[in-house]
C-alpha positions as CSV (number, residue, x, y, z in Angstrom):
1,X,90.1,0.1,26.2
2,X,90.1,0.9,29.9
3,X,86.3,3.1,29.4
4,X,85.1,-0.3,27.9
5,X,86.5,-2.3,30.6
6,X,84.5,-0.1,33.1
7,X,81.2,-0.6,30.6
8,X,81.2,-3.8,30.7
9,X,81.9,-4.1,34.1
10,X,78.4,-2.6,34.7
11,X,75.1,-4.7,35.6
12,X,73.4,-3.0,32.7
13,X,76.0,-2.8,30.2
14,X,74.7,-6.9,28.8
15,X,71.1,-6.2,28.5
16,X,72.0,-2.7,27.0
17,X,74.0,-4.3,24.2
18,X,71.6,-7.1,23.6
19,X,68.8,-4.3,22.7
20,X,71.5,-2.6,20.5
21,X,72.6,-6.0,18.5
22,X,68.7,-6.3,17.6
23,X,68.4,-2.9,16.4
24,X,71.8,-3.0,14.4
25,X,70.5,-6.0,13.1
26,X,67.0,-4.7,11.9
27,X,69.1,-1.7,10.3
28,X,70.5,-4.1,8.2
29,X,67.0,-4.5,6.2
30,X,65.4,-2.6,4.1
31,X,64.5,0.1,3.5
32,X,67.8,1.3,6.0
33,X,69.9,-0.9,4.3
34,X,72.9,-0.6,6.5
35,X,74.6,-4.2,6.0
36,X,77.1,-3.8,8.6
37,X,74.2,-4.0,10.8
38,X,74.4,-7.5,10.2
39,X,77.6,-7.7,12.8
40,X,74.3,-7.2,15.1
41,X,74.5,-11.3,14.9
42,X,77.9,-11.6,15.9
43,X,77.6,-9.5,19.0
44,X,74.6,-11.4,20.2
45,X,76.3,-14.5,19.6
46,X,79.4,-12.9,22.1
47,X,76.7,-11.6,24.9
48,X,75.0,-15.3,24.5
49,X,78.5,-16.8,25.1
50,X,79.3,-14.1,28.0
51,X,76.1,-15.2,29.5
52,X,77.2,-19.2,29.6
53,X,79.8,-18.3,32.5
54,X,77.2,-17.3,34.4
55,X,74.6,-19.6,36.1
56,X,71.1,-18.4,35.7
57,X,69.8,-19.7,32.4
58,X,67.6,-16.7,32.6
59,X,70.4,-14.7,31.4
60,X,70.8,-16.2,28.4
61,X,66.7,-16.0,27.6
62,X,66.8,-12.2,28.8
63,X,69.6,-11.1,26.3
64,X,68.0,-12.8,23.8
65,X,64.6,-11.4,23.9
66,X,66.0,-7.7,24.7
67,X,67.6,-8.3,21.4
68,X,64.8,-9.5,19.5
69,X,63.3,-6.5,20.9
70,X,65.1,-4.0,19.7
71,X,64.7,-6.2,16.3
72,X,61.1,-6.3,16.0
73,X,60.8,-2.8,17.7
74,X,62.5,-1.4,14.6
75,X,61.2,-4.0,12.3
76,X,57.8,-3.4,12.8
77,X,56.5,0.0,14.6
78,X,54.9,1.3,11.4
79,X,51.9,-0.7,12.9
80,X,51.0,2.0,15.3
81,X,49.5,3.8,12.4
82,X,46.9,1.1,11.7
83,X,45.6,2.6,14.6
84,X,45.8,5.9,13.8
85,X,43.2,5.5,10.9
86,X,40.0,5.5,13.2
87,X,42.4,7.4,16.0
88,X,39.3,8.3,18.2
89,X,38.1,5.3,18.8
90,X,41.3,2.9,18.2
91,X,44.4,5.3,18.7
92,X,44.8,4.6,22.8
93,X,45.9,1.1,21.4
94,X,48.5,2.0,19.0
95,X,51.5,2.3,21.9
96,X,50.4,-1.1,23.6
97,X,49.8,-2.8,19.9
98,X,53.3,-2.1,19.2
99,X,55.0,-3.1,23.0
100,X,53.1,-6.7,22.4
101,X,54.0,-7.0,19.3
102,X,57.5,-6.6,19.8
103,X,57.9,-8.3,23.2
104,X,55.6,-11.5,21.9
105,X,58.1,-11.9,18.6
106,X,60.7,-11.3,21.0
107,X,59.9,-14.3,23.0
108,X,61.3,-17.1,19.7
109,X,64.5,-15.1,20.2
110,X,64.8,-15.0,24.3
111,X,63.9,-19.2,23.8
112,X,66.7,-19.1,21.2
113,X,69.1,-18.0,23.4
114,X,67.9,-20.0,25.8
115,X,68.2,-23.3,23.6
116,X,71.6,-22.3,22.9
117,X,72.8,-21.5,26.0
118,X,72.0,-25.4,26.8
119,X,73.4,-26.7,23.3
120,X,76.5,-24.6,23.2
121,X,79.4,-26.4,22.3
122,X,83.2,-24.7,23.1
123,X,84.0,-24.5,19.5
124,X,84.6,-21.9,17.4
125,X,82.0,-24.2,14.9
126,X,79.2,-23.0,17.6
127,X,78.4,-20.6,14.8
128,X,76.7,-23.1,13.5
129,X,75.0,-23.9,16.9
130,X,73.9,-19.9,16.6
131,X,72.4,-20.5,13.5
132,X,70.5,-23.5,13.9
133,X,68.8,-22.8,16.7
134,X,67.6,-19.1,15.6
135,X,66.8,-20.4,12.0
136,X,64.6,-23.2,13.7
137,X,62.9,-20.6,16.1
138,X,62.4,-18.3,13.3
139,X,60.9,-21.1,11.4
140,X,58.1,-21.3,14.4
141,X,58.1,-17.6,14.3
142,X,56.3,-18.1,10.8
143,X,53.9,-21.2,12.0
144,X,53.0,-20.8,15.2
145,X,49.2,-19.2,15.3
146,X,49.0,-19.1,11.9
147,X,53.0,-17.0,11.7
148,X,54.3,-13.7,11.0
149,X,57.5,-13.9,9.3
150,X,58.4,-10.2,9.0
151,X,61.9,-9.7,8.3
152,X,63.0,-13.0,8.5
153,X,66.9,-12.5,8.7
154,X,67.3,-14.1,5.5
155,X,65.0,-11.3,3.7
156,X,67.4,-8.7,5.1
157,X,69.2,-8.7,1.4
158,X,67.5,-6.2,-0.9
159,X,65.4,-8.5,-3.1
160,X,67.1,-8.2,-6.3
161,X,70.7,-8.2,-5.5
162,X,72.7,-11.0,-5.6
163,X,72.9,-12.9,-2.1
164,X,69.3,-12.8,-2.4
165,X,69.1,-15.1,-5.1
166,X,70.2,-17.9,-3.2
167,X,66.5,-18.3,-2.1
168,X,65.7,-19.9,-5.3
169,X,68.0,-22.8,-3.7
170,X,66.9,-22.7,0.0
171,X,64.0,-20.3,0.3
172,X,63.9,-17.5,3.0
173,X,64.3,-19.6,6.0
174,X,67.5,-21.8,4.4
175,X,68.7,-18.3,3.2
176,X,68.1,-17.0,7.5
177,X,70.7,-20.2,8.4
178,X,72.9,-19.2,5.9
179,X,73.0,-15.7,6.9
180,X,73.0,-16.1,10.7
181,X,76.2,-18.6,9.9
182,X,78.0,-15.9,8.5
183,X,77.2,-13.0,10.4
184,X,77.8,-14.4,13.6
185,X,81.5,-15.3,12.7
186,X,82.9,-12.8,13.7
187,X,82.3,-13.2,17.5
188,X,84.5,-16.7,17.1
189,X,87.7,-15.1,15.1
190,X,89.3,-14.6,18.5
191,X,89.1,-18.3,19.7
192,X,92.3,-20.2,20.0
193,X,91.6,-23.3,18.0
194,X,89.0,-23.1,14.6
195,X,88.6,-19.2,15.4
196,X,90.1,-18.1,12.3
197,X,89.3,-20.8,10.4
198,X,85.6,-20.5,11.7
199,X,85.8,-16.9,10.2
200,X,87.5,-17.6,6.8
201,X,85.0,-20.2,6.2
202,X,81.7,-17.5,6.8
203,X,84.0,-14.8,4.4
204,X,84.0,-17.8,2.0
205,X,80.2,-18.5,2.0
206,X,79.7,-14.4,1.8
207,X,81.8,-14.7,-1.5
208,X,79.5,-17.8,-2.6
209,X,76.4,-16.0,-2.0
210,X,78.1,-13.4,-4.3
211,X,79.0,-15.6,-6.5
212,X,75.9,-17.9,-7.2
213,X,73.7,-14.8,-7.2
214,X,75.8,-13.3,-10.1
215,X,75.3,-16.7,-12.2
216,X,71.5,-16.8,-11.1
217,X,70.6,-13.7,-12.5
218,X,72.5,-14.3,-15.6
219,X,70.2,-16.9,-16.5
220,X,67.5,-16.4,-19.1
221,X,64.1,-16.4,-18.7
222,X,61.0,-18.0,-20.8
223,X,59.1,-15.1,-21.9
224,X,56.3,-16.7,-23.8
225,X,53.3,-14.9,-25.3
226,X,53.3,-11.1,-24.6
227,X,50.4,-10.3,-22.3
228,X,49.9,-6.4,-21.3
229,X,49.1,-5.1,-18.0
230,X,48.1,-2.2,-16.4
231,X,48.6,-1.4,-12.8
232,X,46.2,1.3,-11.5
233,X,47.1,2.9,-7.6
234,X,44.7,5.7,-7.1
235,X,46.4,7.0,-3.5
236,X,43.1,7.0,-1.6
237,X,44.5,7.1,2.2
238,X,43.1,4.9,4.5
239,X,41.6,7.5,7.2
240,X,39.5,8.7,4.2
241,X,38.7,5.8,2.3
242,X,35.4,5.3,4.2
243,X,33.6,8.7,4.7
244,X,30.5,7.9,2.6
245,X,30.7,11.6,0.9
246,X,33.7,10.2,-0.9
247,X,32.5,7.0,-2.1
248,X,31.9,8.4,-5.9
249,X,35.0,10.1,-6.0
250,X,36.9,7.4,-5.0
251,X,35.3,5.1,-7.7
252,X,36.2,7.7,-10.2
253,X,39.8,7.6,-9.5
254,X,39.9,3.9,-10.3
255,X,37.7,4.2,-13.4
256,X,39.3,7.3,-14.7
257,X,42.9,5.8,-14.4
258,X,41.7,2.5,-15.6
259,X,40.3,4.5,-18.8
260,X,43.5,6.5,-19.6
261,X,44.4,6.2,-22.9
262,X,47.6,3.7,-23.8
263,X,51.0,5.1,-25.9
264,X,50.7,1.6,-27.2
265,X,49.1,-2.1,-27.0
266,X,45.7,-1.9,-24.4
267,X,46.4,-3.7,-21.7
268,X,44.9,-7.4,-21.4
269,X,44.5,-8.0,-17.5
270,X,43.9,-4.0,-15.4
271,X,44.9,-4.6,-11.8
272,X,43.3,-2.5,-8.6
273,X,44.8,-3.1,-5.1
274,X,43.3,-4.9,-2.3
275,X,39.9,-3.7,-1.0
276,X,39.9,-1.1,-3.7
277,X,36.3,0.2,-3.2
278,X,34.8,0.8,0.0
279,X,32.1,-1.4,-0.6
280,X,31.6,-5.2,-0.7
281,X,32.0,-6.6,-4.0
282,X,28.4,-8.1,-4.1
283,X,27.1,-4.1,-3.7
284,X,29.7,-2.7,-6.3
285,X,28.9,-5.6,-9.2
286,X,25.0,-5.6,-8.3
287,X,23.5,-5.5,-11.4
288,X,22.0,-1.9,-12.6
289,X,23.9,-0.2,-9.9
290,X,26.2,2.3,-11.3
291,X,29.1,1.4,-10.2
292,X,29.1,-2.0,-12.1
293,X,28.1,0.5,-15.4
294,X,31.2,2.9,-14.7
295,X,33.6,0.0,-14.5
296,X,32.4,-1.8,-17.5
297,X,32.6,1.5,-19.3
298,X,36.0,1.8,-18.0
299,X,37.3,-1.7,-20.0
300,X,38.0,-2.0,-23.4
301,X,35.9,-5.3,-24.8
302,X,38.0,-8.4,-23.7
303,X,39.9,-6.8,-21.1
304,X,40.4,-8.6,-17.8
305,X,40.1,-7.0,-14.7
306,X,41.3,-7.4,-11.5
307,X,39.8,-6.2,-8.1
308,X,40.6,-6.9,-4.5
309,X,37.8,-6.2,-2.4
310,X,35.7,-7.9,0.5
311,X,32.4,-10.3,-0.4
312,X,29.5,-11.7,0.9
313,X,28.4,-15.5,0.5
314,X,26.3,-18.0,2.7
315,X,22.5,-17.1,3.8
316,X,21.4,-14.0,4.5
317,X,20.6,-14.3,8.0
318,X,24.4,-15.9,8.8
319,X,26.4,-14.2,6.1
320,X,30.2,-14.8,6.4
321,X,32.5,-12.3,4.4
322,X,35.9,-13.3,2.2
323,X,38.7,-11.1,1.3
324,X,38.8,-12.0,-2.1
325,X,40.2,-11.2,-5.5
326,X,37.5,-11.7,-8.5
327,X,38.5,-11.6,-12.4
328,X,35.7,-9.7,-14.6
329,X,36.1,-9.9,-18.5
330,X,34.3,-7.0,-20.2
331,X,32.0,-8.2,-22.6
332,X,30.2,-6.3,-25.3
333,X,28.3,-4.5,-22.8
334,X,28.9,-5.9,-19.6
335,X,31.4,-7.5,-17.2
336,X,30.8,-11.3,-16.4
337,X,33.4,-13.0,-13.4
338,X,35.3,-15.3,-14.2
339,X,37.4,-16.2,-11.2
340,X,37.3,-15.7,-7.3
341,X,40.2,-16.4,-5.4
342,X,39.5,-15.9,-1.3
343,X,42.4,-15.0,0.5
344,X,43.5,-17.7,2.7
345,X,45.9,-16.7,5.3
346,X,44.6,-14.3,7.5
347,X,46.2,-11.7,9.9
348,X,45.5,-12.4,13.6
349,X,43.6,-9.2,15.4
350,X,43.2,-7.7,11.9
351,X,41.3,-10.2,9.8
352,X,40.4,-12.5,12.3
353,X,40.3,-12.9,16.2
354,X,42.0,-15.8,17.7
355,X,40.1,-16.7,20.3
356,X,37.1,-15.0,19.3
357,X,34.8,-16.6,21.9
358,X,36.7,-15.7,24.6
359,X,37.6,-12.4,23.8
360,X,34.3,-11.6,22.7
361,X,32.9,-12.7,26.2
362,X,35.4,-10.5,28.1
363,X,34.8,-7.3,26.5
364,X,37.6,-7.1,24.3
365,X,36.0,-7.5,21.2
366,X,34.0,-4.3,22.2
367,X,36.4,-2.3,23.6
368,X,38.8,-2.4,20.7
369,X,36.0,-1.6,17.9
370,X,36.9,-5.0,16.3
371,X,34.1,-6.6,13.9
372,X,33.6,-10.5,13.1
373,X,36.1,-11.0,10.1
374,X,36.7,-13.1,7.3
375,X,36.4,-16.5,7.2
376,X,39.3,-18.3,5.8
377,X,39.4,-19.7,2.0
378,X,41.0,-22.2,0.5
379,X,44.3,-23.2,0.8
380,X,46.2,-21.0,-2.2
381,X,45.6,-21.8,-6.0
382,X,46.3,-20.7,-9.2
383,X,43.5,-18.8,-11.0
384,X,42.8,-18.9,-15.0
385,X,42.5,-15.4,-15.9
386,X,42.8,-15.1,-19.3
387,X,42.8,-18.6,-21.8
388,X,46.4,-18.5,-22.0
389,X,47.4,-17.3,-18.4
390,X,47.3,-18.4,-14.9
391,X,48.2,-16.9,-12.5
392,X,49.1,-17.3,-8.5
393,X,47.2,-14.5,-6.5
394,X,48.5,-13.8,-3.0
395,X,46.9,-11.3,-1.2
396,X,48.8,-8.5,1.1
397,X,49.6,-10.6,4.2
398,X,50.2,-14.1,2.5
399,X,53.2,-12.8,0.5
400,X,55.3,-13.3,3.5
401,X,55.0,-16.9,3.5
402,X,57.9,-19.0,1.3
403,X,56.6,-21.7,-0.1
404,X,52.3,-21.0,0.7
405,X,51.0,-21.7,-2.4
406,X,51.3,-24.9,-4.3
407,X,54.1,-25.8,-6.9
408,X,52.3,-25.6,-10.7
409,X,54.7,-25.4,-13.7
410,X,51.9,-23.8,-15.6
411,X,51.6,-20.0,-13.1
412,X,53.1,-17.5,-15.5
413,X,53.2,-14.7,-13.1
414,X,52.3,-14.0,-9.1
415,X,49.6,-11.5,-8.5
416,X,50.3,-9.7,-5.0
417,X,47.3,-7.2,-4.1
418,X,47.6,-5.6,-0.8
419,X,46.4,-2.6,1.4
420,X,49.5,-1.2,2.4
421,X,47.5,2.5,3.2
422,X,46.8,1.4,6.5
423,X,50.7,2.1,7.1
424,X,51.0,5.5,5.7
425,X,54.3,6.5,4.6
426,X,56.4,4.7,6.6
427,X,59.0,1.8,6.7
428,X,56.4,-1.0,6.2
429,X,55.0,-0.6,2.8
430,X,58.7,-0.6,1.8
431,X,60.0,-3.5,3.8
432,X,56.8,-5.4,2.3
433,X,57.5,-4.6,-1.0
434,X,60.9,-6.2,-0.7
435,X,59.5,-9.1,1.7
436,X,57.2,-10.1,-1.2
437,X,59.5,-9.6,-4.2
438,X,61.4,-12.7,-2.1
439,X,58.1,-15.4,-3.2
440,X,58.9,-14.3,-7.1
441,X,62.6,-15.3,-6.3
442,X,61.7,-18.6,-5.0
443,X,59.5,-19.2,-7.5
444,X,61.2,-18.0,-10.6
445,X,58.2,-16.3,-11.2
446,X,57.6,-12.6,-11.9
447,X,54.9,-10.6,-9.9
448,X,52.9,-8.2,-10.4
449,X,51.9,-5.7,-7.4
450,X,49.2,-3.9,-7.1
451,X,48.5,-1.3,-3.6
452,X,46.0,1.7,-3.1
453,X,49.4,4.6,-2.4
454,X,52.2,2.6,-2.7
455,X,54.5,0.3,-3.2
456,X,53.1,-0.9,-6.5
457,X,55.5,-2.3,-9.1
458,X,56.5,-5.1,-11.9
459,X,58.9,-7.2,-10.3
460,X,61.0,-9.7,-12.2
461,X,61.6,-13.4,-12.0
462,X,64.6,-12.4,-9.8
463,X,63.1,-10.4,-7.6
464,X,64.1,-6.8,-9.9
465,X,61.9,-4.2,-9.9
466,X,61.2,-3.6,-13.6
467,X,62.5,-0.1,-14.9
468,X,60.0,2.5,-14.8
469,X,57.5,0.1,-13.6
470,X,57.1,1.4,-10.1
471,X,54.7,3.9,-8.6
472,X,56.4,5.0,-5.0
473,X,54.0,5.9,-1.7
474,X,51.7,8.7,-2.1
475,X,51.5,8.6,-6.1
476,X,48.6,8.4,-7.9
477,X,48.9,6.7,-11.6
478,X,49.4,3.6,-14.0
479,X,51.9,1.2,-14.8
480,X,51.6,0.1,-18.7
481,X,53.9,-2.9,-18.3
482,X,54.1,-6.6,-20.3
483,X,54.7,-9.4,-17.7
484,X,58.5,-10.3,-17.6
485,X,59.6,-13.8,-18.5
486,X,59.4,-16.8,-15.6
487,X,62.5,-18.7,-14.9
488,X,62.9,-22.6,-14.8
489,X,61.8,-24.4,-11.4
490,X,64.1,-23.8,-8.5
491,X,65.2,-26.2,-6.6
492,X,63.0,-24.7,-4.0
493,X,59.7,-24.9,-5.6
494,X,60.8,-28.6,-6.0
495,X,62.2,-29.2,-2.8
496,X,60.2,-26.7,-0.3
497,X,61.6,-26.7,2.9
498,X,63.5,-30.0,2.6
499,X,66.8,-28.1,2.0
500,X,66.4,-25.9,5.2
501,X,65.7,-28.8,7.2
502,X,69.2,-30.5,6.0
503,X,71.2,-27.5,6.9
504,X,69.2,-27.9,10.3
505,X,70.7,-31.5,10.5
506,X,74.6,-30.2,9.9
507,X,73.8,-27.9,13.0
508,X,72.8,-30.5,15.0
509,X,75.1,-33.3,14.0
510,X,77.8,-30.7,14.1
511,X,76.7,-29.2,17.5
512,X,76.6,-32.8,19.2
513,X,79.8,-34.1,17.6
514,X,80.9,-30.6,18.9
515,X,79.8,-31.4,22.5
516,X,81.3,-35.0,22.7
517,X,84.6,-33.9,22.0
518,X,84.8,-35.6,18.3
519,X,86.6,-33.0,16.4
């Protein structure tokens, strides 16, 4: 007791633990898993409330951004090795890519510590203060400049399990209040009037989120006609993918693991990953070229395919590109499209450059290697596929976002294609994999994931990974699959946000009541 007397006596000792609750914190999610990490909450919550004796409101704003820090630090250095793919000219970038990346997220948690340390009410109920105003602020985290809701403290359940089913009720943002609420508790237990109370009530919610989850997934699903799929991830790396001297190999991969022969039914819909082919989509499908020959010969007659890859449209003089995903049926002898989906939300600095004229005139364009991007399509919409199937495609990026694409009764199953080779084998195709798996929850929809080395799987309508329906990073193979049943409409899908932004309202009624004294 006496050595942490002296360590907290120290100047640094504050800002030290602040960067240490935001790691513990990030530990909680996948793929670390270590849930006690969660108690990462409760000891910002006790720095925040050590930082209202003191004056400076800067203290409060500098604990909480050192702790989102050490939260998106963790959470999100795997995208150093984006840069690593064209390391000669790109690679001097990857150490400051990751600093701003963590230090800009960092900044909705420093003005959430801020906003609390202004709001804080001397209650042992200030939990739900805590909650309120980091839920709201991770809200703008996944808005502001188009958002990057990464590991959203909500998400931080494996998707699958059964606290994570609660998203169905109030998405991944409700399910970040929720979660704050009760992992913060702790910090209060101590407090002479509501402390324990405070802390029975969070052990109470855990045991809810326990509960509901275990009647969620008990629930049957609709299973409908039986529709085959095969998923087809080729493990072509990234640093590879566009040395011209590979180009036919690479198209063999696809078309020789599209070709392998079933144990049973053929599949009816083939799935390749995001930007499959290193080649626009106009070049690949040209007709006579041999690449639109070796994927037609590739199909069985009536078989749906369906490719990620980049296209051209517009004049030829002021072509702009898409990051699309087309459906091609294989005819007799031939492949005809017969759906383009564009992808709609784009990464900042990857996809497209905020800024672009400004950026471009300073240099920075140039100096980073960066080219002109997508434009953006059309806000998200179900695709027909097949006569009796529509589906929801959401490609790589946009699976983070609860709640992007529009409510239709009639989408059997999500289709997430992404390009998770630019990470390698690290943390991030892993953490997206369970990020997405968190839109099929909310939707009561299963999905169906398609990547170039890995995570690709069948996922069902609550979030499950299918059995044997999973090909990990670095494999090379096919997943012969039917699509899993959908459940009924959540309350979610019906609702959208509407259910986070009343727990909102019992933070802020509860946190002003708080204030004047009126419990």
């Amino acid at each position: 007791m006496a050595v942490w007397t002296r360590f907290r006596a120290r100047p640094w000792s504050g800002p030290l633990l602040a960067l240490f609750s935001g790691l513990a914190a990030a530990l909680a999610h996948p793929p670390f898993g270590v849930l006690p990490g969660l108690l990462g909450y409760a000891l910002l919550l006790h720095l925040l409330d050590s930082a209202h004796a003191e004056k400076p409101l800067r203290s409060a704003f500098w604990r909480g951004w050192l702790a989102g820090v050490g939260y998106f630090g963790l959470g999100t250095w795997w995208l150093g090795e984006a840069f690593m793919v064209d390391a000669a000219n790109q690679g001097w970038m990857a150490p400051f890519a990751i600093g701003a990346m963590a230090g800009g997220l960092a900044l909705f948690w420093g003005l959430a510590g801020l906003l609390y340390r202004v709001v804080r009410p001397n209650s042992a109920w200030r939990i739900l203060t805590f909650a309120g105003v980091f839920a709201a602020l991770e809200w703008a985290r996944g808005h502001v400049l188009t958002g990057f809701p990464w590991n959203l403290p909500g998400e931080t359940w494996k998707a699958g399990g059964l606290p994570s089913q609660a998203a169905a009720l109030v998405g991944a943002y409700g399910l970040t209040w929720i979660t704050l609420a009760i992992a913060a508790a702790p910090a209060v237990w101590r407090q002479e009037r509501g402390g324990k109370t405070a802390l029975g009530a969070a052990a109470a919610g855990l045991v809810g989120l326990y509960a509901y989850g275990a009647i969620a997934i008990a629930r049957p699903t609709s299973q409908g006609a039986p529709i085959t799929v095969r998923i087809v991830q080729a493990d072509i790396q990234q640093d590879l993918k566009w040395d011209p001297v590979r180009f036919a190999q690479i198209v063999q991969s696809y078309v020789s693991l599209t070709a392998k022969p079933y144990a049973g039914k053929p599949a009816d819909i083939v799935i390749w990953p995001e930007g499959a082919l290193p080649a626009s989509l106009n070049e690949v499908l040209a007709p006579g070229i041999w690449t639109r020959k070796a994927i037609t010969d590739s199909l069985q007659p009536g078989q749906t395919l369906l490719i990620g890859g980049y296209r051209q449209d517009g004049p030829l003089d002021k072509p702009v590109y898409y990051n699309s995903l087309a459906a091609l049926r294989r005819t007799a002898d031939d492949i005809e499209v017969v759906g383009i989906y564009d992808k709609h939300r784009l990464v900042p600095f990857g996809e497209y450059l905020p800024a672009d004229a400004f950026l471009t005139a300073i240099g920075f364009k140039s100096m980073a290697h960066l080219g002109d991007g997508f434009e953006t399509g059309p806000r998200p919409a179900p695709l027909r596929v097949l006569p009796d199937l529509l589906v929801q495609p959401l490609i790589c990026y946009e699976s983070l976002f609860p709640g992007l694409a529009r409510k239709d009764p009639d989408v059997r199953v999500l289709i997430n294609i992404s390009n998770d080779a630019w990470f390698g084998v690290t943390s991030g195709p892993l953490q997206h994999l369970n990020l997405a798996s968190y839109r099929g929850i909310e939707s009561a929809r299963p999905i169906l994931r398609a990547t170039p080395t890995g995570v690709s799987a069948v996922i069902d309508a609550r979030g499950r990974i299918t059995p044997g329906a999973r090909l990990n990073l670095g494999q090379s193979g096919v997943i012969d699959s039917v699509i899993p049943g959908k459940g009924e409409s959540t309350p979610f899908d019906n609702l959208g946000d509407w259910p986070f932004l009343a727990l909102l309202l019992i933070s802020a009624v509860a946190s002003a009541r708080l204030r004047a004294g009126k419990t």
